[in-house]
N, C-alpha and C positions, 0 to 999 in steps of 0.2 A: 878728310882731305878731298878735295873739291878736281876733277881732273879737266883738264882745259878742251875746250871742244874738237874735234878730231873732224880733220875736212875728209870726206869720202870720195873715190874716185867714179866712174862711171860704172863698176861691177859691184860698187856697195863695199869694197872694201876698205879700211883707213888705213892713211896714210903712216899710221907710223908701223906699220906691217911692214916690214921690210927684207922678209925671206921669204917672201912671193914670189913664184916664176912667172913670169907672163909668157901666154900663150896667143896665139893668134888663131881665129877659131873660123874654118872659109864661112861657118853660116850663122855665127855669132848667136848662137844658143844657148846662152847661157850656163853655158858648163864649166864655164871658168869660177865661176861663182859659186857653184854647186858642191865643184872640186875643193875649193879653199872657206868653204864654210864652215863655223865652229862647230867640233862634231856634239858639244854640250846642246846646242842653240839646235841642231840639228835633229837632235833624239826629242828633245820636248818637244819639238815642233813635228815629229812625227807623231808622235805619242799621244798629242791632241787630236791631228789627225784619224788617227787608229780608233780614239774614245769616239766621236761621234760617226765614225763608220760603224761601230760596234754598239751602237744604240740605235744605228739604223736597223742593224741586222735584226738586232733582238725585236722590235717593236714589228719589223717586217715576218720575219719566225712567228711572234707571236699572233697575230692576226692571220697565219696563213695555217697553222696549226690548229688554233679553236675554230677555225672556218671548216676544216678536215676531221678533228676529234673530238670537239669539244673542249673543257677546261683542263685536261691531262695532254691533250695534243697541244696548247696553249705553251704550258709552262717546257715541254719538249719543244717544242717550236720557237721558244724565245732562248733556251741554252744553248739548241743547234746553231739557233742563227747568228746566234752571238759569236761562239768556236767559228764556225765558218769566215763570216766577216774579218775577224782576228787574223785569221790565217792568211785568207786571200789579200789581203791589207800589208800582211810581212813578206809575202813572196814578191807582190808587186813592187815593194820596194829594195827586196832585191837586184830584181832583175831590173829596176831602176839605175842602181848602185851601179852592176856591171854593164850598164850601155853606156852610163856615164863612165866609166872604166875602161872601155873598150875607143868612145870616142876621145878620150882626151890622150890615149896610145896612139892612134891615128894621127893627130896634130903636131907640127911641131913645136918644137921647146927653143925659146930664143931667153938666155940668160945673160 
């Protein structure tokens, strides 16, 4: 079954969303967007995110490790970097989470 094209409004959201609150944002940051985004479409989209932060790290780890140890500092340098990156990458998007949480309490709510 074929579903009929769905008009988007200016937040990227469709229209047939209809338990939407609109918010009115003084600096139009896109929080509104952020807030009502699918949290499925959200995780993968962090997720890819996180993978190639985390082949940054590693590739960064390892190159900075066999520059300091040799091919044992190498492979210690590419797990560290890798956990590291990982981590700093889910805090970030923590504290993401809660500024966006924090400004959209700020705003008011017009239903």
């Amino acid at each position: 079954m074929t579903h009929p094209k769905r008009q988007d409004d200016a937040f990227g959201l469709s229209a047939k969303d209809d338990t939407t609150v609109n918010i009115m944002s003084a600096n139009n940051s896109g929080a509104y967007r952020e807030l009502f985004e699918d949290p499925k479409h959200k995780k993968s989209r962090r997720r890819q995110r996180r993978r190639i932060r985390m082949a940054a790290g590693g590739v960064g780890g390892f190159v900075v490790g066999g520059a300091l140890l040799g091919p044992v500092g190498a492979c210690a340098g590419c797990v560290s970097g890798v956990a590291m990156s990982r981590a700093a990458s889910r805090v970030g998007e923590r504290w993401k989470d809660d500024r966006l949480q924090r400004e959209m309490s700020s705003h008011t709510l017009l239903v």
